[in-house]
PDB file of N, CA, C and O in Angstrom:
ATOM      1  N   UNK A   1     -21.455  25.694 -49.790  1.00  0.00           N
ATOM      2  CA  UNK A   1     -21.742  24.970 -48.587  1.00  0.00           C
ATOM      3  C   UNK A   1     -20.988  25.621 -47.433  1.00  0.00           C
ATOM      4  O   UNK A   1     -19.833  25.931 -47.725  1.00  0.00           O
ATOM      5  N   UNK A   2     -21.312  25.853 -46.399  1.00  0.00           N
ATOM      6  CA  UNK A   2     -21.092  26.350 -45.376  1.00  0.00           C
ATOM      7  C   UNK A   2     -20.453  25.464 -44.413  1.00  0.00           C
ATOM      8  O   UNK A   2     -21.181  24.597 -43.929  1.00  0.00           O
ATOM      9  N   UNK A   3     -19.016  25.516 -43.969  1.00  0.00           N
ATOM     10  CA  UNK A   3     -18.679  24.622 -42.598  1.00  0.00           C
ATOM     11  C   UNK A   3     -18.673  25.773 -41.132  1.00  0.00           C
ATOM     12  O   UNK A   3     -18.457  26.977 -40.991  1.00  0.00           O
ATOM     13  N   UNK A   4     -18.927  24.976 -40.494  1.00  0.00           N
ATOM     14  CA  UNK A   4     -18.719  25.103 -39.084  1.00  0.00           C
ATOM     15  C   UNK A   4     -17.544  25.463 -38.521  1.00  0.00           C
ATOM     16  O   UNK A   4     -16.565  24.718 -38.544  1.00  0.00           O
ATOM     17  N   UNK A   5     -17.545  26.531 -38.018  1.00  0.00           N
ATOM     18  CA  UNK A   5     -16.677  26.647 -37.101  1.00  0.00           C
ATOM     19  C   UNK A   5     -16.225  25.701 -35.671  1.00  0.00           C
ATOM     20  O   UNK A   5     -17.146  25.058 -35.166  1.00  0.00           O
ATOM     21  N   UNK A   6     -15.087  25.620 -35.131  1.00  0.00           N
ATOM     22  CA  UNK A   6     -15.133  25.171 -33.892  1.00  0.00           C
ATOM     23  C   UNK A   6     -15.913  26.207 -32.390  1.00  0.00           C
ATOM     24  O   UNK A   6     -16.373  25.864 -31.301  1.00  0.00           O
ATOM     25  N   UNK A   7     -15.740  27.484 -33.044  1.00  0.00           N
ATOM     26  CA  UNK A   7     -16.511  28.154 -32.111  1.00  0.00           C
ATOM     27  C   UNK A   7     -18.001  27.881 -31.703  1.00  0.00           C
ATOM     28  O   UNK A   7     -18.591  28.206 -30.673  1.00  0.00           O
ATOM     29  N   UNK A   8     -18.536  27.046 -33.035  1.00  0.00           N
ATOM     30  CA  UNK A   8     -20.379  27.448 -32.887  1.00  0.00           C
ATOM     31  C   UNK A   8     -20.415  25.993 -32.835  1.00  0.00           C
ATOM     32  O   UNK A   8     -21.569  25.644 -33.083  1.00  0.00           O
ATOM     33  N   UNK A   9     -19.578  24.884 -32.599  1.00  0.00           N
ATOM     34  CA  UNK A   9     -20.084  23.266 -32.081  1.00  0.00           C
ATOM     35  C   UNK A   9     -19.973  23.541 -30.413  1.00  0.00           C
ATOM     36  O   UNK A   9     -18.950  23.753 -29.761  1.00  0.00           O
ATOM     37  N   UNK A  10     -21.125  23.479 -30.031  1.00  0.00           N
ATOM     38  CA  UNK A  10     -21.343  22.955 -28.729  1.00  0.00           C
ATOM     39  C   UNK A  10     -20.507  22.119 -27.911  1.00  0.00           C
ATOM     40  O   UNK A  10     -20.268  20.991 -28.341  1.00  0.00           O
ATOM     41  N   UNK A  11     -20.016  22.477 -26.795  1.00  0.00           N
ATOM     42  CA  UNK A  11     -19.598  20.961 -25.996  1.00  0.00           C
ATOM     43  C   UNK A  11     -20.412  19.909 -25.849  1.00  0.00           C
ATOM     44  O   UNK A  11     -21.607  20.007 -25.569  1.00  0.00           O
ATOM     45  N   UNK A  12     -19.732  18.738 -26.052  1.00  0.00           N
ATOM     46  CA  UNK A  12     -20.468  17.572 -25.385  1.00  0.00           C
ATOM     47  C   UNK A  12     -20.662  17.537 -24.084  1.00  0.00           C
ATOM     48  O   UNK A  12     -21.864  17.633 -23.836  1.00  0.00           O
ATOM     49  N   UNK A  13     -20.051  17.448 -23.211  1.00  0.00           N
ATOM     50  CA  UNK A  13     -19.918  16.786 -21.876  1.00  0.00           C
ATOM     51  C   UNK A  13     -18.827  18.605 -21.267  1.00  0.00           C
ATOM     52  O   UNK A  13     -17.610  18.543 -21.445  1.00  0.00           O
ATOM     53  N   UNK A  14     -19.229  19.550 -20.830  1.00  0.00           N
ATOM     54  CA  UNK A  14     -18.145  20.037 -20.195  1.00  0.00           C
ATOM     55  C   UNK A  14     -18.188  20.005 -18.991  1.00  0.00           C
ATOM     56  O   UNK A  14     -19.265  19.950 -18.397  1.00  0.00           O
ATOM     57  N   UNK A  15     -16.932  20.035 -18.327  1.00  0.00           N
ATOM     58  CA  UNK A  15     -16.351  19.578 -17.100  1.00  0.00           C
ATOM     59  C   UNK A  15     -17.121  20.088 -15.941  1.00  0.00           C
ATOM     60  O   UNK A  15     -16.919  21.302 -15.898  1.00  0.00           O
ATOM     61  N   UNK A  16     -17.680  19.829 -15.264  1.00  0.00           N
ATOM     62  CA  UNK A  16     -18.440  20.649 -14.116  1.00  0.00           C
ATOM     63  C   UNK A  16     -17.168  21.053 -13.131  1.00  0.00           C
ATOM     64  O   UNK A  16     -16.242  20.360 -12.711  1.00  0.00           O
ATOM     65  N   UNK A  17     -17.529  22.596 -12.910  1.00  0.00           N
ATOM     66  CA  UNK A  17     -16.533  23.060 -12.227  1.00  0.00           C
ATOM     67  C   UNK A  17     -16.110  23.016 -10.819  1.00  0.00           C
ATOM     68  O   UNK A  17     -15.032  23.516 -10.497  1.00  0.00           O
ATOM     69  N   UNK A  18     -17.201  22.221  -9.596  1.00  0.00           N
ATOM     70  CA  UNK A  18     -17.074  21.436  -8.996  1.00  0.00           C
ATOM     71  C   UNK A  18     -16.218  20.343  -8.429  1.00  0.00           C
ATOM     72  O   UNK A  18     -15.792  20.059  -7.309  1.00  0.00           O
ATOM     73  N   UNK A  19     -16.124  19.808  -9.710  1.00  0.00           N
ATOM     74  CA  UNK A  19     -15.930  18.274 -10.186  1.00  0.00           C
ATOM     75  C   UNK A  19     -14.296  18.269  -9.451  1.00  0.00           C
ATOM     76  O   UNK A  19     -13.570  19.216  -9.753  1.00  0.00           O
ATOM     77  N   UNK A  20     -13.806  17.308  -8.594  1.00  0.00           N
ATOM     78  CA  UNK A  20     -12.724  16.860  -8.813  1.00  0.00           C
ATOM     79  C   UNK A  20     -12.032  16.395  -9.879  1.00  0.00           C
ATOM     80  O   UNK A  20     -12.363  15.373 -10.479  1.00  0.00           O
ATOM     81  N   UNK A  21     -10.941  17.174 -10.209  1.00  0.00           N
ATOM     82  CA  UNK A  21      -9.664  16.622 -11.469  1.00  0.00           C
ATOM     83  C   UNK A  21      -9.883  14.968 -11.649  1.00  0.00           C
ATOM     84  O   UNK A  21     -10.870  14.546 -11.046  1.00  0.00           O
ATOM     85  N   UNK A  22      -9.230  14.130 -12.274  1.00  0.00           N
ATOM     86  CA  UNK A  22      -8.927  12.801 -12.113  1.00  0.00           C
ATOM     87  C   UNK A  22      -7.717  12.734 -11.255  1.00  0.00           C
ATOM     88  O   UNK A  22      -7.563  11.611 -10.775  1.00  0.00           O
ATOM     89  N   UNK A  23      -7.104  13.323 -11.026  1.00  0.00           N
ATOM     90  CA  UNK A  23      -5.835  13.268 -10.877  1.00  0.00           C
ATOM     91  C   UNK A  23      -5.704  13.844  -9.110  1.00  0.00           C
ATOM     92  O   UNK A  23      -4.814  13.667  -8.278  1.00  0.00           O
ATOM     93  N   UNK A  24      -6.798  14.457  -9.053  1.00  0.00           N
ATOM     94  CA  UNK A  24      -6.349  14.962  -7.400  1.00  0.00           C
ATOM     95  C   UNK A  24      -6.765  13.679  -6.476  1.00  0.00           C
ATOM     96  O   UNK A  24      -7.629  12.820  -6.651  1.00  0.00           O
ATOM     97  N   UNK A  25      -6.023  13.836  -5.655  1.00  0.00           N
ATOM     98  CA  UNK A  25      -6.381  13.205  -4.377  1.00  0.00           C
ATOM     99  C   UNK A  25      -7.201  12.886  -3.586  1.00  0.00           C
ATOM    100  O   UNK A  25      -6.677  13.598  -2.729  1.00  0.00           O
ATOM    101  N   UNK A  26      -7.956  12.498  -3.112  1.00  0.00           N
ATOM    102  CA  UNK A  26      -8.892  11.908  -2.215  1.00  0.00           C
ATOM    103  C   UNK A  26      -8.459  11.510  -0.358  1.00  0.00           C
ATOM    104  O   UNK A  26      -8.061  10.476   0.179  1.00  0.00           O
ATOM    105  N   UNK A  27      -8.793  12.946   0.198  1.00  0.00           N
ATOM    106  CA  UNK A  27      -8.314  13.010   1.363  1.00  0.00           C
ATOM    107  C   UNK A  27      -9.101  12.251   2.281  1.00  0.00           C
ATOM    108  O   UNK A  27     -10.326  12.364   2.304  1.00  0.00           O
ATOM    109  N   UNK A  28      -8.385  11.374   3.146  1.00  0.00           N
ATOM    110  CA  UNK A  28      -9.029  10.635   4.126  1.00  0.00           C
ATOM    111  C   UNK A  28      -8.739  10.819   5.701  1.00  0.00           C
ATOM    112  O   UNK A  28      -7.737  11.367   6.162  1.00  0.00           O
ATOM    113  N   UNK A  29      -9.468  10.436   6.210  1.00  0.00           N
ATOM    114  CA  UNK A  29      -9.541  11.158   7.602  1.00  0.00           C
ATOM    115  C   UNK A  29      -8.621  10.255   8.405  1.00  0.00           C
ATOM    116  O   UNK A  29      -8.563   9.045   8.184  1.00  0.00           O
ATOM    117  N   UNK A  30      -7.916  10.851   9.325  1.00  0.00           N
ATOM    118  CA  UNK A  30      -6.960  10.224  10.158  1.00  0.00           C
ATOM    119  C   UNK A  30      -7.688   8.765  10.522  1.00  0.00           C
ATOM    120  O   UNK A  30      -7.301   7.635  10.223  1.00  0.00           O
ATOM    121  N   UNK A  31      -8.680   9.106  11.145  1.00  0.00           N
ATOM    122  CA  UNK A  31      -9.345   7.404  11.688  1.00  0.00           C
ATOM    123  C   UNK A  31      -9.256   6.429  10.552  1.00  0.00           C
ATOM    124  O   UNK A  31      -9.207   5.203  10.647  1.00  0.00           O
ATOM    125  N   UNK A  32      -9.247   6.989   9.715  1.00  0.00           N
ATOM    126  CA  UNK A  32      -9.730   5.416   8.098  1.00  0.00           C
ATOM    127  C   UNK A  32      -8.904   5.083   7.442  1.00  0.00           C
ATOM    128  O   UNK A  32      -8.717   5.500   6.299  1.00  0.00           O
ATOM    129  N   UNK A  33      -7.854   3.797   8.352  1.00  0.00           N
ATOM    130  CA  UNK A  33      -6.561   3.341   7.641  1.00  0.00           C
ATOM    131  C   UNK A  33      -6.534   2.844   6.311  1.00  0.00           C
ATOM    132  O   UNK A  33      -7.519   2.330   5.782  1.00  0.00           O
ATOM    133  N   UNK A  34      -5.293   3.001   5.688  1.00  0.00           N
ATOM    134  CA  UNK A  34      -5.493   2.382   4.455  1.00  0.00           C
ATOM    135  C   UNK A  34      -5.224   0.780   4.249  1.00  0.00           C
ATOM    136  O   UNK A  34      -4.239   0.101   4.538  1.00  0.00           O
ATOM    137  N   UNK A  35      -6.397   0.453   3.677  1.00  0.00           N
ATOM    138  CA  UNK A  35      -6.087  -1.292   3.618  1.00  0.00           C
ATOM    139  C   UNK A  35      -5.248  -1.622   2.606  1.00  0.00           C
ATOM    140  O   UNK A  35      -5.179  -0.930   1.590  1.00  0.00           O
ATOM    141  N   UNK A  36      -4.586  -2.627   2.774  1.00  0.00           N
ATOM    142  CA  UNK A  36      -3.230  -2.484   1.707  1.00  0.00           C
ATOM    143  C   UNK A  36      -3.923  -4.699   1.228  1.00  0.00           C
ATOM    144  O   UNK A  36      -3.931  -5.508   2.155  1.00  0.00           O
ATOM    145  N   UNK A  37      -4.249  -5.027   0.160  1.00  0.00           N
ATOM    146  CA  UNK A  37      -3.986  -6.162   0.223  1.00  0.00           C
ATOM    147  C   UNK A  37      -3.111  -6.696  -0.185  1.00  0.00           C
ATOM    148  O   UNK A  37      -2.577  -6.334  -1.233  1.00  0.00           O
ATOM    149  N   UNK A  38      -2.531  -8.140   0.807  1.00  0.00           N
ATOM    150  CA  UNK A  38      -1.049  -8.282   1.171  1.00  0.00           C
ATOM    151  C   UNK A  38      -1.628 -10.095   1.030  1.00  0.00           C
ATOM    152  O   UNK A  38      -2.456 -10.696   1.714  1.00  0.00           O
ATOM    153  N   UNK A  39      -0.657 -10.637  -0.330  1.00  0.00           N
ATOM    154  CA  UNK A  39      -0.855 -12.015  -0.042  1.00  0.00           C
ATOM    155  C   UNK A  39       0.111 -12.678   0.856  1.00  0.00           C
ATOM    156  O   UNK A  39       1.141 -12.137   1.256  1.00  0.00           O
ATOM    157  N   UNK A  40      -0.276 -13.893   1.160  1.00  0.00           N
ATOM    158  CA  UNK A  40       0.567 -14.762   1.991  1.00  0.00           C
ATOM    159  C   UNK A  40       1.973 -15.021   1.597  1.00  0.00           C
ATOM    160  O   UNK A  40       2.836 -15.197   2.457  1.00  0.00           O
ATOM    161  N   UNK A  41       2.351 -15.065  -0.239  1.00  0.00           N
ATOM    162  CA  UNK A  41       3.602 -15.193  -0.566  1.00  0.00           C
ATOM    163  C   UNK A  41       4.339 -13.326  -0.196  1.00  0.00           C
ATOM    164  O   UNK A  41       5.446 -13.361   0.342  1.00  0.00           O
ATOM    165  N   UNK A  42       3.985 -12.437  -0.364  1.00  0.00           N
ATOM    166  CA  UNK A  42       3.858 -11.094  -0.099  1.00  0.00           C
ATOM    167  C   UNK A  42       4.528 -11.146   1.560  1.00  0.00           C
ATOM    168  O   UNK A  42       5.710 -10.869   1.767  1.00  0.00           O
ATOM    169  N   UNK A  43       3.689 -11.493   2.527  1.00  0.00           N
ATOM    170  CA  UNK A  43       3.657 -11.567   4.053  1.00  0.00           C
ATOM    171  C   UNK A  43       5.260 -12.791   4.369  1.00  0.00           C
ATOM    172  O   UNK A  43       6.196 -12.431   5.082  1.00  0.00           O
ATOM    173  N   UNK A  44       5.214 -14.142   3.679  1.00  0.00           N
ATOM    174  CA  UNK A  44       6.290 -14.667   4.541  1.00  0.00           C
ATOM    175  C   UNK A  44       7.680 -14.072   3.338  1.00  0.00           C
ATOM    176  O   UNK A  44       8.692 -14.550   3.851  1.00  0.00           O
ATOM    177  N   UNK A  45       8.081 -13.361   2.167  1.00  0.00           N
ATOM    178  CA  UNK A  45       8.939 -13.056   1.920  1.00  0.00           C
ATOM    179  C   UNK A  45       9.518 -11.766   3.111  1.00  0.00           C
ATOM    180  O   UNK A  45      10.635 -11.623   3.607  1.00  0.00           O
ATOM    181  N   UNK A  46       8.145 -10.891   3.309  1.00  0.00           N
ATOM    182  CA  UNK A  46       8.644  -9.924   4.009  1.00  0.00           C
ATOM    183  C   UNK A  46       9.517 -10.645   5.431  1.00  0.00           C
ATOM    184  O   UNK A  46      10.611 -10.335   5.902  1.00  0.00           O
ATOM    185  N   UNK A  47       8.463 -11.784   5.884  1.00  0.00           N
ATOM    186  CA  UNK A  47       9.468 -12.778   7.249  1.00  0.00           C
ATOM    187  C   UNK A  47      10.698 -13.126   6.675  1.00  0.00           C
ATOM    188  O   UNK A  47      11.719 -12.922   7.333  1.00  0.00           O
ATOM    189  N   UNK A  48      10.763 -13.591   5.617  1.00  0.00           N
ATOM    190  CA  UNK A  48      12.288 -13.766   5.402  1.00  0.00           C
ATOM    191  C   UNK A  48      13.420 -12.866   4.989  1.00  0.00           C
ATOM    192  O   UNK A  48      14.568 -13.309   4.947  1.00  0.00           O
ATOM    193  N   UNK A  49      13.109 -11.492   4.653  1.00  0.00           N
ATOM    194  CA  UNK A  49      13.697 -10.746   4.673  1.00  0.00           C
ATOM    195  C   UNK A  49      14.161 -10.134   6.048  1.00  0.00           C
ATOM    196  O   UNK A  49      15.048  -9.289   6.166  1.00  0.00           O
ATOM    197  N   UNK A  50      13.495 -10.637   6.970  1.00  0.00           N
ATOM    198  CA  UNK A  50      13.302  -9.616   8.151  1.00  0.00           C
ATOM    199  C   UNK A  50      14.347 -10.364   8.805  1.00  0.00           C
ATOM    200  O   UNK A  50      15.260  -9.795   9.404  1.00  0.00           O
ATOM    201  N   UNK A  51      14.240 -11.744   8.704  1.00  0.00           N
ATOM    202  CA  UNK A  51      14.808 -13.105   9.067  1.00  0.00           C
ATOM    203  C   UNK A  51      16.449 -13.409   8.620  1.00  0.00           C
ATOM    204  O   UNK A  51      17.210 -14.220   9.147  1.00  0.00           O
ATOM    205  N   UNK A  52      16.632 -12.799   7.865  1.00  0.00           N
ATOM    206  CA  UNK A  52      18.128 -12.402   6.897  1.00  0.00           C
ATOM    207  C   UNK A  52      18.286 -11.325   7.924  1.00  0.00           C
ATOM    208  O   UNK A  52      18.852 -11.525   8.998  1.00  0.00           O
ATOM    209  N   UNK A  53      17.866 -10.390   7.632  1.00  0.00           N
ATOM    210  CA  UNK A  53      18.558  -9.339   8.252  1.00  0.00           C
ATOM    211  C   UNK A  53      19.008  -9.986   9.726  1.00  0.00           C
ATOM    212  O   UNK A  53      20.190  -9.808  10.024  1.00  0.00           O
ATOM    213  N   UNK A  54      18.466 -10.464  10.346  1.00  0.00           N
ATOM    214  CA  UNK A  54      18.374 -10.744  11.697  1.00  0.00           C
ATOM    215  C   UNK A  54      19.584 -10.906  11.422  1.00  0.00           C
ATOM    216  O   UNK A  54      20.381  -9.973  11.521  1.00  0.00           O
ATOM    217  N   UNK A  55      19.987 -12.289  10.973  1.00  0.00           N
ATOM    218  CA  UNK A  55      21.211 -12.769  10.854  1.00  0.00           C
ATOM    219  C   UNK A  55      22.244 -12.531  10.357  1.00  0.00           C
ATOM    220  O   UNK A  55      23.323 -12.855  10.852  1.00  0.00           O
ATOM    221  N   UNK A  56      22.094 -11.910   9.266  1.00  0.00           N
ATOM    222  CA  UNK A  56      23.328 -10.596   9.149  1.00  0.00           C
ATOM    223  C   UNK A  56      24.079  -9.815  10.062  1.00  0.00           C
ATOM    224  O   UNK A  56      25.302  -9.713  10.158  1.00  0.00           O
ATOM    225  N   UNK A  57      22.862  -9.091  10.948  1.00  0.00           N
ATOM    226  CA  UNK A  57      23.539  -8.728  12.034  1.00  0.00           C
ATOM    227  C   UNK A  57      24.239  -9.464  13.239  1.00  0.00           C
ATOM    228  O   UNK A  57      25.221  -9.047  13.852  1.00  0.00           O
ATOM    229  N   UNK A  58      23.687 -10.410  13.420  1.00  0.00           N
ATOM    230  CA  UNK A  58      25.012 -11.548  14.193  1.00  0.00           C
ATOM    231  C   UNK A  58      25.697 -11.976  13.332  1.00  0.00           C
ATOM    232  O   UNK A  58      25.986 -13.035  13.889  1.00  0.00           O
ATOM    233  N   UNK A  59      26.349 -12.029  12.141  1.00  0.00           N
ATOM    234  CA  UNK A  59      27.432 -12.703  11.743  1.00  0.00           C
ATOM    235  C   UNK A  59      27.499 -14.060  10.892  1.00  0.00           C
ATOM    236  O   UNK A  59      28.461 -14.730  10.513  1.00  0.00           O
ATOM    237  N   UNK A  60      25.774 -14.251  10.694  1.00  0.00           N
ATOM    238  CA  UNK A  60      25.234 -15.379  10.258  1.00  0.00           C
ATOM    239  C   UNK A  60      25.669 -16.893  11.387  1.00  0.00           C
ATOM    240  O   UNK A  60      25.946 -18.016  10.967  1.00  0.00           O
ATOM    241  N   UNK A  61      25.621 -16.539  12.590  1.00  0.00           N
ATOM    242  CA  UNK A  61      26.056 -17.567  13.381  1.00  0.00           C
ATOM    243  C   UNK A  61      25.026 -18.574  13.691  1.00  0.00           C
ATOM    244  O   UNK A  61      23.938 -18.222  14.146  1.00  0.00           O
ATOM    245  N   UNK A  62      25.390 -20.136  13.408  1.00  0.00           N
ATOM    246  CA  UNK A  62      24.838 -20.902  13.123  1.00  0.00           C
ATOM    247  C   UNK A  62      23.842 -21.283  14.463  1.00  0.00           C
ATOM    248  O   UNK A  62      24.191 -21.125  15.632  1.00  0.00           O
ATOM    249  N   UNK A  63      22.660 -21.764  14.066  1.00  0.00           N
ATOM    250  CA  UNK A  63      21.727 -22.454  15.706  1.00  0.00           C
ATOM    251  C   UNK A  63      20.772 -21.109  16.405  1.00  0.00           C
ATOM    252  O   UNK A  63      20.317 -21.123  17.549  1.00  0.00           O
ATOM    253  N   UNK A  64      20.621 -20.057  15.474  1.00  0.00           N
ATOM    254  CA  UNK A  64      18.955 -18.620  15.718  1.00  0.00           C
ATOM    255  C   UNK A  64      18.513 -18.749  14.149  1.00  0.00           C
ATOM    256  O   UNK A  64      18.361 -17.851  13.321  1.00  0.00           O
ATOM    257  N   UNK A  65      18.385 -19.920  14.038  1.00  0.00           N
ATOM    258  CA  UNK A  65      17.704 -19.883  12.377  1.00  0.00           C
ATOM    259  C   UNK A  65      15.937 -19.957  12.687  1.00  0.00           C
ATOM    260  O   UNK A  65      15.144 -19.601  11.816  1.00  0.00           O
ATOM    261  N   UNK A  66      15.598 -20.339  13.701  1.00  0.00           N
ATOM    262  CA  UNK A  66      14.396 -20.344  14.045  1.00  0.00           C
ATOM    263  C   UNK A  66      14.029 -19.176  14.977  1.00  0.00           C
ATOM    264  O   UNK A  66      12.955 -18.578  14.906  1.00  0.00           O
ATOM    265  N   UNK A  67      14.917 -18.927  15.776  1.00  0.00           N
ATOM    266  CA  UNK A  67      14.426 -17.910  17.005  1.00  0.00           C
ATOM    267  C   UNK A  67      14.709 -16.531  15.353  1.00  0.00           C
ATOM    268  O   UNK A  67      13.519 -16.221  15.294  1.00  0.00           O
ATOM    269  N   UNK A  68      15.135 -15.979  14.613  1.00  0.00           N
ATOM    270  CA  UNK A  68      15.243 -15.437  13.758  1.00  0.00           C
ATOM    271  C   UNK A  68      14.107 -15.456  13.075  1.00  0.00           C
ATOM    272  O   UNK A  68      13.672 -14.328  12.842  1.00  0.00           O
ATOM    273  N   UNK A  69      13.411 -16.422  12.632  1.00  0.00           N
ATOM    274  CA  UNK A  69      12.029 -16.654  12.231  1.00  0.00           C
ATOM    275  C   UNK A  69      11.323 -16.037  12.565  1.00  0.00           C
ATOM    276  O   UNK A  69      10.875 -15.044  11.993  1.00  0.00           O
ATOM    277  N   UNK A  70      10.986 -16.546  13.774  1.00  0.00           N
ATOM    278  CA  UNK A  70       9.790 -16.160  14.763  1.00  0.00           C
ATOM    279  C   UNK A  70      10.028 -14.544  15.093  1.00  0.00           C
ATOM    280  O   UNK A  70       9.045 -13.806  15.168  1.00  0.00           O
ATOM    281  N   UNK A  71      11.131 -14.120  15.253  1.00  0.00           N
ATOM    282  CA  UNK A  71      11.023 -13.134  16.048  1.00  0.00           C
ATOM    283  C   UNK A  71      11.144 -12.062  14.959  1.00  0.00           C
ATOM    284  O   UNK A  71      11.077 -10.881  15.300  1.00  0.00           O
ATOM    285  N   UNK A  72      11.328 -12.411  13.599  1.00  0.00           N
ATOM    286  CA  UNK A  72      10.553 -11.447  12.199  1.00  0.00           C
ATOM    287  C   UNK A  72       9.298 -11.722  12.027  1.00  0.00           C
ATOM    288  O   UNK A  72       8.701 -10.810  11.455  1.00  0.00           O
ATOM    289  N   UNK A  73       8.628 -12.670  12.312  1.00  0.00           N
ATOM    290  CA  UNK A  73       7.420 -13.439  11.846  1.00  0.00           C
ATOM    291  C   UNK A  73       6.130 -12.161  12.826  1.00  0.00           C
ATOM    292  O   UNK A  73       5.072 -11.713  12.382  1.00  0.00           O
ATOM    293  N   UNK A  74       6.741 -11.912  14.138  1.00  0.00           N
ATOM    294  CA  UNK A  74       6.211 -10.947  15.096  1.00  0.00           C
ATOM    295  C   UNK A  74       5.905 -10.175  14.599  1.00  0.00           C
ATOM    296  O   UNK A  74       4.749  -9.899  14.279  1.00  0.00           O
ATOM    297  N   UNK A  75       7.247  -9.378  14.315  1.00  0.00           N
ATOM    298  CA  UNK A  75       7.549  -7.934  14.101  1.00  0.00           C
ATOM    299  C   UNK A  75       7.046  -7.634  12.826  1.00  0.00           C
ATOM    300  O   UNK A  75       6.962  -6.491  12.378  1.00  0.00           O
ATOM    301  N   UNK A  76       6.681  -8.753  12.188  1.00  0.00           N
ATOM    302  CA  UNK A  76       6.007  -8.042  10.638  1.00  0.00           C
ATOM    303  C   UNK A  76       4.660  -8.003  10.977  1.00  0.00           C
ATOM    304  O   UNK A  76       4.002  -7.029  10.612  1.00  0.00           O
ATOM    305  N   UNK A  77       4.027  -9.085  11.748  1.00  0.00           N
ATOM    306  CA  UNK A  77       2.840  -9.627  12.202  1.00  0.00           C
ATOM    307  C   UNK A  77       1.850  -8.393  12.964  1.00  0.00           C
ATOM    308  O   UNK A  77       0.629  -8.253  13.048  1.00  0.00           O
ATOM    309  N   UNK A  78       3.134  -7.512  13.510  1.00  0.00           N
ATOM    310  CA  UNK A  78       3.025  -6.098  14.764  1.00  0.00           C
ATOM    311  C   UNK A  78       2.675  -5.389  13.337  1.00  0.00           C
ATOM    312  O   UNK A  78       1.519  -5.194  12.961  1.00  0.00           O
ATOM    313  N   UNK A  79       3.670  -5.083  12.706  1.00  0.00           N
ATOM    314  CA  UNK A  79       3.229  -4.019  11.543  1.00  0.00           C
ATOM    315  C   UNK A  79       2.033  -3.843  10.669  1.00  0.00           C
ATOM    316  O   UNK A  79       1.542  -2.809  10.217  1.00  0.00           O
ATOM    317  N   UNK A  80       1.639  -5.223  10.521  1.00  0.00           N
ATOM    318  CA  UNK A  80       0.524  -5.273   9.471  1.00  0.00           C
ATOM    319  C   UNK A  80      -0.709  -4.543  10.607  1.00  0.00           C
ATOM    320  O   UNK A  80      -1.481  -3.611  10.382  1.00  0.00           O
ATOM    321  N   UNK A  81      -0.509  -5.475  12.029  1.00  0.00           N
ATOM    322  CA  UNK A  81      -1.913  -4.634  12.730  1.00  0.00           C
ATOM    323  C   UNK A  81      -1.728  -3.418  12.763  1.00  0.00           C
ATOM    324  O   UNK A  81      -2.796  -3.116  12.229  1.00  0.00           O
ATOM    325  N   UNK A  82      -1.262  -2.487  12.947  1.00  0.00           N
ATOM    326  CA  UNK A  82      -0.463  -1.117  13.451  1.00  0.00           C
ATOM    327  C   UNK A  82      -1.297  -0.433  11.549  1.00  0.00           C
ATOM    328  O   UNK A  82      -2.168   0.424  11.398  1.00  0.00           O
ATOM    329  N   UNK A  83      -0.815  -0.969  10.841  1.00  0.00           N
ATOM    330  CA  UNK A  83      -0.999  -0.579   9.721  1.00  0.00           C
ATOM    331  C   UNK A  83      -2.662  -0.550   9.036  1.00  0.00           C
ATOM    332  O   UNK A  83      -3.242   0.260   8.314  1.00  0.00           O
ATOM    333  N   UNK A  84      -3.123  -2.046   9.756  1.00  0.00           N
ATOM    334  CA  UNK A  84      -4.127  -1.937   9.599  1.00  0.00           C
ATOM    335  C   UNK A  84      -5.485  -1.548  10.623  1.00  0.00           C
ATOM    336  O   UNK A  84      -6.654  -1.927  10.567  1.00  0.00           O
ATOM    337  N   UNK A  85      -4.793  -0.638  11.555  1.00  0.00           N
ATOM    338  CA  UNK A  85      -5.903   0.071  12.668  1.00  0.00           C
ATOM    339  C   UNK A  85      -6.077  -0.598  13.732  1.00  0.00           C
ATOM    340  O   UNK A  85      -6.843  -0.251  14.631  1.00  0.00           O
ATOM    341  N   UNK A  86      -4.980  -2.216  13.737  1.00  0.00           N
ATOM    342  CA  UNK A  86      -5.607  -3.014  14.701  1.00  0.00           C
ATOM    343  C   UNK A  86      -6.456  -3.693  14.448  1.00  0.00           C
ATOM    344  O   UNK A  86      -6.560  -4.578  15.298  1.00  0.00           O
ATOM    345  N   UNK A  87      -7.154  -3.756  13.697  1.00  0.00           N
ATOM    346  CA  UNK A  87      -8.107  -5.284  12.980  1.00  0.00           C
ATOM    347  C   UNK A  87      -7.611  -6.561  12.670  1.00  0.00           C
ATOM    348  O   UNK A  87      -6.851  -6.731  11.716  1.00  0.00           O
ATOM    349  N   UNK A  88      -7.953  -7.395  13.344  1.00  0.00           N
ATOM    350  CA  UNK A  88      -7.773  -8.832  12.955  1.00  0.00           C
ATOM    351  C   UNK A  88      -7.277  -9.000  11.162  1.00  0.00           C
ATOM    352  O   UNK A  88      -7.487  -8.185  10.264  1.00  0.00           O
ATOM    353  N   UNK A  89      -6.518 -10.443  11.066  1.00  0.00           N
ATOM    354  CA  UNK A  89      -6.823 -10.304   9.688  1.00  0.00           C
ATOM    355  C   UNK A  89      -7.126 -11.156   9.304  1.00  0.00           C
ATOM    356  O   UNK A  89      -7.435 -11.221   8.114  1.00  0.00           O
TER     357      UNK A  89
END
């Protein structure tokens, strides 16, 4: 009985040489931001992190526990548009 070599089995499927790797990249054009989805628990930890820091840097001094809020609540609020091209969200 005769076996087969691996030389004389045919490929199944070979790779078209064309073909992007799996592994390479997928270049996108400056205009086409990347959408990142960001839940709401995601969005107010980042405010409260932002919101700590605030207050760290004064000394944790009591009575900007709100103006501290708000004024991370912005600045994350600025980032997400910036990030996301300026689109509503």
């Amino acid at each position: 009985m005769a076996t087969r070599r691996s030389t004389d089995v045919p490929a199944k499927n070979p790779p078209a040489r064309d073909a992007p790797r799996p592994s390479a990249r997928v270049s996108r054009s400056p205009a086409e931001p990347t959408r990142l989805a960001l839940t709401p628990e995601a969005r107010r930890t980042m405010i409260a992190e932002g919101a700590y820091l605030r207050a760290e840097r004064r000394g944790f001094a009591p009575g900007h526990e709100t103006e501290d809020w708000l004024a991370a609540e912005a600045e994350v609020d600025a980032l997400l548009r910036v990030s996301h091209g300026g689109s509503s969200q």
